[in-house]
Backbone as ProteinMPNN parsed JSONL, in Angstrom:
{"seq_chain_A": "XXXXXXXXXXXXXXXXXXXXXXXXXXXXXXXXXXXXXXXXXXXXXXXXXXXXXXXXXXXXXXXXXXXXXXXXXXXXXXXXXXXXXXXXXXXXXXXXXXX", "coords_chain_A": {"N_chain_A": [[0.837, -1.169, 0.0], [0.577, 2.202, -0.899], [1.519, 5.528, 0.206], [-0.117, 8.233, -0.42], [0.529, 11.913, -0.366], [-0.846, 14.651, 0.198], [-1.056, 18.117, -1.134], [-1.7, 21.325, 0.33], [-3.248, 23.578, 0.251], [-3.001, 26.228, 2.254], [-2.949, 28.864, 2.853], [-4.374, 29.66, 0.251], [-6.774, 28.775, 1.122], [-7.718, 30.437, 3.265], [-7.544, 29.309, 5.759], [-5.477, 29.313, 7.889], [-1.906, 30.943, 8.166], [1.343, 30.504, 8.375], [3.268, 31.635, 10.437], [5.744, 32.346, 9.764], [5.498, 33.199, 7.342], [4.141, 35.631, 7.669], [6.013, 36.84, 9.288], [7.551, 37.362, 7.159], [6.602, 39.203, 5.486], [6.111, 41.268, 7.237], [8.851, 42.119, 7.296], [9.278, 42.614, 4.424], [7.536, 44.813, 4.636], [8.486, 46.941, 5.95], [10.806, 47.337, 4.777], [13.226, 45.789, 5.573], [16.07, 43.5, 5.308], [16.455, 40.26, 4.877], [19.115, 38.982, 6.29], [19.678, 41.597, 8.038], [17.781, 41.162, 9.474], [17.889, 38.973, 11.14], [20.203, 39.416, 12.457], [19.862, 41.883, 14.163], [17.372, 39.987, 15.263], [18.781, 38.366, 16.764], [19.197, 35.247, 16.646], [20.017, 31.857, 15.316], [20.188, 31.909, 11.958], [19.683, 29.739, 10.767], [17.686, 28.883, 12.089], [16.124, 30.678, 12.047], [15.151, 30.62, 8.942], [13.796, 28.034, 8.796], [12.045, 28.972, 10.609], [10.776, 30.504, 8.702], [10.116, 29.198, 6.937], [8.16, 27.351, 7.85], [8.444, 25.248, 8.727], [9.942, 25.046, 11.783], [9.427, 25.346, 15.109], [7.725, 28.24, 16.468], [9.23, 29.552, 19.315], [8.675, 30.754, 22.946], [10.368, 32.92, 23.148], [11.209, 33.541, 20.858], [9.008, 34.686, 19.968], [9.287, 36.963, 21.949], [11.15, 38.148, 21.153], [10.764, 39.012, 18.144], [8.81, 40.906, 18.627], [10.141, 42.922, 20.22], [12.261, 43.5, 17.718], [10.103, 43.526, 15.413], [7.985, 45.026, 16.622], [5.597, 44.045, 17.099], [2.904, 42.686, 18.963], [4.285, 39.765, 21.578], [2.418, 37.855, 22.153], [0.481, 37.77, 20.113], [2.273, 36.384, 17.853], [2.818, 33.806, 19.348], [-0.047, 33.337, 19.628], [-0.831, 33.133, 16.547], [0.984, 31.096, 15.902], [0.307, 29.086, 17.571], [-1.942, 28.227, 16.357], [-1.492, 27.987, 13.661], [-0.164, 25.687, 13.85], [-2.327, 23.771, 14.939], [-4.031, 24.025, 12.778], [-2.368, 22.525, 10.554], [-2.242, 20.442, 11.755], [-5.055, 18.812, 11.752], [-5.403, 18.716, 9.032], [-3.593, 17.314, 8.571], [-4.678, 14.776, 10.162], [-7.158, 14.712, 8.55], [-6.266, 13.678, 5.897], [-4.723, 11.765, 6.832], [-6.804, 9.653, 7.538], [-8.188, 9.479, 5.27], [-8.095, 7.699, 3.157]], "CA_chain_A": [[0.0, 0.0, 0.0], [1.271, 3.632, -1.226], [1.03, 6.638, 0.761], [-0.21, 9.544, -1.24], [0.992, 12.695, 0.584], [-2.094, 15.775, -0.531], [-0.864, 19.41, -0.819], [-3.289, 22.011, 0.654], [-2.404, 24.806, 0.326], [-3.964, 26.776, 3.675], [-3.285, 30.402, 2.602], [-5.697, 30.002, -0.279], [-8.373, 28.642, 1.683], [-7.57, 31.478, 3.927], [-7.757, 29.171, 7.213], [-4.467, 29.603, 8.649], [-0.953, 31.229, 7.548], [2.468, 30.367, 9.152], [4.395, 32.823, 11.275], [6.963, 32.582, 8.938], [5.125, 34.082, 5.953], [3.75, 37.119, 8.318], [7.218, 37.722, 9.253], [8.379, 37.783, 5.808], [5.63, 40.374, 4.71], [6.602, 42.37, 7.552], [10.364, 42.525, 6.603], [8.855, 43.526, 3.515], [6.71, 46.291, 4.364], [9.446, 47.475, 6.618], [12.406, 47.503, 4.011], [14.249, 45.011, 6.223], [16.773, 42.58, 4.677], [16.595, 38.837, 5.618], [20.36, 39.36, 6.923], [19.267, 42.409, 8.567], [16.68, 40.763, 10.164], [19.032, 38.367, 11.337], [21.673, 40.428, 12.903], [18.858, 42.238, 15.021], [16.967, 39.5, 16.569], [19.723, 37.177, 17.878], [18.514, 33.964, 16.686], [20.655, 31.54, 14.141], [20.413, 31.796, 10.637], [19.139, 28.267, 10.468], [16.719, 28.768, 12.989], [14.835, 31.839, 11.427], [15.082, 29.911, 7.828], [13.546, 26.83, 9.484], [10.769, 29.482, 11.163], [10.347, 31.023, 7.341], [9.854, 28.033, 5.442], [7.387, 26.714, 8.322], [9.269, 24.096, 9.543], [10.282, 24.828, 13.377], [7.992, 25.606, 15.621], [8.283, 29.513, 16.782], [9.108, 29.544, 20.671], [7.789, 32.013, 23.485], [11.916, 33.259, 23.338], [11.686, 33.86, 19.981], [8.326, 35.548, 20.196], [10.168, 38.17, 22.445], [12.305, 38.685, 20.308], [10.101, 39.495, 17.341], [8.112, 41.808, 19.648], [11.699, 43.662, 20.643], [12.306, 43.809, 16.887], [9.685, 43.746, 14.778], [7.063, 45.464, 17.348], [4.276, 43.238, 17.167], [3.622, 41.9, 20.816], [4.59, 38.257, 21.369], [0.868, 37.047, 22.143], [0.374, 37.48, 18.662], [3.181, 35.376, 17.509], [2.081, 32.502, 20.162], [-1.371, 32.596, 19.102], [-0.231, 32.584, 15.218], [2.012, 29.523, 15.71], [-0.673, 27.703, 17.894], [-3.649, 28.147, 15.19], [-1.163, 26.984, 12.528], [0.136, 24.538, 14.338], [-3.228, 23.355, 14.962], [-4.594, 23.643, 11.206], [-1.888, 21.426, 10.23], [-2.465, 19.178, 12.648], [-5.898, 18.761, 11.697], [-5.218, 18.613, 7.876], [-2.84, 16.18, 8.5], [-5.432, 13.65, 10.073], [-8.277, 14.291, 7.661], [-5.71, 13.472, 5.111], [-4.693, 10.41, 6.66], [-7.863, 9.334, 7.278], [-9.504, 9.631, 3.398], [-7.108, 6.78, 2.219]], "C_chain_A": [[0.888, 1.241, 0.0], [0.834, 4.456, 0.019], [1.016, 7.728, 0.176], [-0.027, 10.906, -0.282], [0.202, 14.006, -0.321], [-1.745, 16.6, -0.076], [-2.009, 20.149, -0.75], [-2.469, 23.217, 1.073], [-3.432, 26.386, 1.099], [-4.179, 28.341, 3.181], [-4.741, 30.275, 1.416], [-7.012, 29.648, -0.228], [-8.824, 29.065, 2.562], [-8.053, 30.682, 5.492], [-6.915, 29.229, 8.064], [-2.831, 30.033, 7.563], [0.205, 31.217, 8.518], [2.889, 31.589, 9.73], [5.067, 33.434, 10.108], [6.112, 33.775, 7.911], [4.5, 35.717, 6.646], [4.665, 37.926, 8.73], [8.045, 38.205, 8.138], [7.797, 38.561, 5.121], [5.772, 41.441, 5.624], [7.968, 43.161, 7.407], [9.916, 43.226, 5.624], [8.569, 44.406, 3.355], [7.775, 47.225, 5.369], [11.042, 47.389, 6.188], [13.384, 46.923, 4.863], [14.778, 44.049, 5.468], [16.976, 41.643, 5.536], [17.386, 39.052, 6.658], [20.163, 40.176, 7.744], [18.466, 41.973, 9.967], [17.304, 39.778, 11.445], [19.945, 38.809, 12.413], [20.541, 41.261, 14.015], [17.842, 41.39, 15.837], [17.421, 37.775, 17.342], [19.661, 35.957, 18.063], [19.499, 33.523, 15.196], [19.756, 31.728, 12.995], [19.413, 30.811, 10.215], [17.816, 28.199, 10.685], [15.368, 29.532, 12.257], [14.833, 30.96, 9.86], [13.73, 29.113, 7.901], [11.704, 27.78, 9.721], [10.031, 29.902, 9.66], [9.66, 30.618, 6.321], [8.18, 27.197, 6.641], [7.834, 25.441, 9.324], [9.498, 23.89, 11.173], [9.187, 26.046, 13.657], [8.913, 26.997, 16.414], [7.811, 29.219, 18.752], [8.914, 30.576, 21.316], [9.422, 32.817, 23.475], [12.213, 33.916, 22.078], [10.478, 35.129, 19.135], [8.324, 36.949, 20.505], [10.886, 39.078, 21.593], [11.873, 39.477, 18.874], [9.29, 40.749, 17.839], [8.916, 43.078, 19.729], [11.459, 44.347, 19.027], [11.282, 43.889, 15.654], [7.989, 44.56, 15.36], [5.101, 45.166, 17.23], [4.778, 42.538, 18.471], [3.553, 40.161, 20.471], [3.572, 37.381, 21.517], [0.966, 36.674, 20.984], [0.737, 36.476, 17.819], [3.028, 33.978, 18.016], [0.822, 32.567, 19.79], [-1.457, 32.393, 17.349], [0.315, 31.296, 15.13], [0.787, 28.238, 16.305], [-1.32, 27.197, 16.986], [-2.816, 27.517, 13.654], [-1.047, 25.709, 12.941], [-1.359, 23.271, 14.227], [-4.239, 22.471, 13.221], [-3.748, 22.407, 10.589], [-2.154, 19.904, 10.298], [-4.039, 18.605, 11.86], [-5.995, 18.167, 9.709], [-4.801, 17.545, 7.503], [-4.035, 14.945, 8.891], [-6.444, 13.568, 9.703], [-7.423, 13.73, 6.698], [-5.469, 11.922, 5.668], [-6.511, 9.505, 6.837], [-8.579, 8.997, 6.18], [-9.063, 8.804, 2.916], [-7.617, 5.351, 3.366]], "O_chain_A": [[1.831, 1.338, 0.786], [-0.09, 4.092, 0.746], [2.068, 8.366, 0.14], [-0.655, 10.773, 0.768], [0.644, 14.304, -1.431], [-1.759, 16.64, 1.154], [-3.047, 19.948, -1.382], [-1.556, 23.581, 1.815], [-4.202, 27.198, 0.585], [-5.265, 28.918, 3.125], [-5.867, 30.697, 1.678], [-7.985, 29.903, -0.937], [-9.903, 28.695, 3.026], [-8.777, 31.281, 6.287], [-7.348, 29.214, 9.216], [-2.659, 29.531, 6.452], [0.075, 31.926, 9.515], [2.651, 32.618, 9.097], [5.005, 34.569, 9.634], [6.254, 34.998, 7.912], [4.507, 36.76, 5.991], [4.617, 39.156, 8.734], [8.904, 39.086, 8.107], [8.297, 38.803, 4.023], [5.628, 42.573, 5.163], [8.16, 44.377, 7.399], [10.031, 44.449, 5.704], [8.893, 45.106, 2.396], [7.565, 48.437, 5.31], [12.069, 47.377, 6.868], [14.455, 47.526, 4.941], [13.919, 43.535, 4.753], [17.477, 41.796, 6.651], [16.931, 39.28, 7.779], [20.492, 39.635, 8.8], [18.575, 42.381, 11.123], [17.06, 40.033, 12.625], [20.229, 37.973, 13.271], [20.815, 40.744, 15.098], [17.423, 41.823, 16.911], [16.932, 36.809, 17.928], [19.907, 35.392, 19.128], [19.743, 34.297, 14.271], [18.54, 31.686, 13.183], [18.48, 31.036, 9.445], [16.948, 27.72, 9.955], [14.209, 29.186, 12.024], [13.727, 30.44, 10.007], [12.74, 29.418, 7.237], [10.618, 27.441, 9.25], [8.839, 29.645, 9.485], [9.009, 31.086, 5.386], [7.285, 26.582, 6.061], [7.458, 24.998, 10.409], [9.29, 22.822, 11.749], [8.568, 26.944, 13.086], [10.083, 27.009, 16.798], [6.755, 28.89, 19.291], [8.902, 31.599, 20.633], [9.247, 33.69, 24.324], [13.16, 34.694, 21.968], [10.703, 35.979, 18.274], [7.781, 37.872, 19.897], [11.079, 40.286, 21.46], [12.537, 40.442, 18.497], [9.306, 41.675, 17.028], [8.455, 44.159, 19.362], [10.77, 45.353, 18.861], [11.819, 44.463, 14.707], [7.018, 44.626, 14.606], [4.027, 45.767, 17.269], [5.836, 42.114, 18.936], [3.026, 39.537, 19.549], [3.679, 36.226, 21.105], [1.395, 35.576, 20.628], [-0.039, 35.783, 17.16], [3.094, 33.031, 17.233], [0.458, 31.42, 19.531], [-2.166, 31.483, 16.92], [0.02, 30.509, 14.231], [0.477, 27.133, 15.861], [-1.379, 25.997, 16.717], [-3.35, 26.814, 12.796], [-1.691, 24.756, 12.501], [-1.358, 22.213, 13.597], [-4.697, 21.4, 12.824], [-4.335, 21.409, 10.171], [-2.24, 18.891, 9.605], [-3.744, 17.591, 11.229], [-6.711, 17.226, 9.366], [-5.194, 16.843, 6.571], [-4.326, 14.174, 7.977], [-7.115, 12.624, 10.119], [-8.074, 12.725, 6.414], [-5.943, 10.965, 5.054], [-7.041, 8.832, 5.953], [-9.549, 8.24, 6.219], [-9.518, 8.761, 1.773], [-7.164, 4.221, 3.182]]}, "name": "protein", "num_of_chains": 1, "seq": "XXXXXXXXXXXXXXXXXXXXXXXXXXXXXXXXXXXXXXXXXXXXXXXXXXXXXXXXXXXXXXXXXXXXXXXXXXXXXXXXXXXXXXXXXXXXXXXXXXX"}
């Protein structure tokens, strides 16, 4: 038995959007450079990549830190990461489920 692995692509069914991509539209609207970005809130390279692409999960440390530098408070950022977190989650076991 295969496992078919179904892309869903959440932004355009407007039910949840990663951290990452809200931080990368605020760099944007705030003429900040990745690197930039980087170098101001004290977190590896890897790490913020990792947060960008979706991948690692954004911690209440790193929340702060976005808060500090990009002046959105860190609630925000913790209730962003939960509600993705969540959608995923949820996506993920209707998906396994349908097979």
């Amino acid at each position: 038995m295969t496992t078919e692995k179904t892309y869903v692509d959440l932004d355009a069914l407007g039910i949840a959007s990663s951290p990452g991509d809200a931080i990368a539209e605020l760099l944007e609207e705030q003429g900040r450079s990745k690197q930039e970005f980087v170098d101001q809130v004290g977190f590896s390279e890897s790490y913020i990549n990792e947060i960008l692409s979706g991948e690692a999960i954004l911690t209440p440390d790193f929340a702060e830190a976005l808060e500090r530098v990009l002046k959105v408070p860190s609630h925000f950022w913790i209730r962003l990461e939960s509600n993705y977190r969540r959608v995923l989650d949820q996506v993920s076991r209707n998906g396994s489920s349908a097979g």
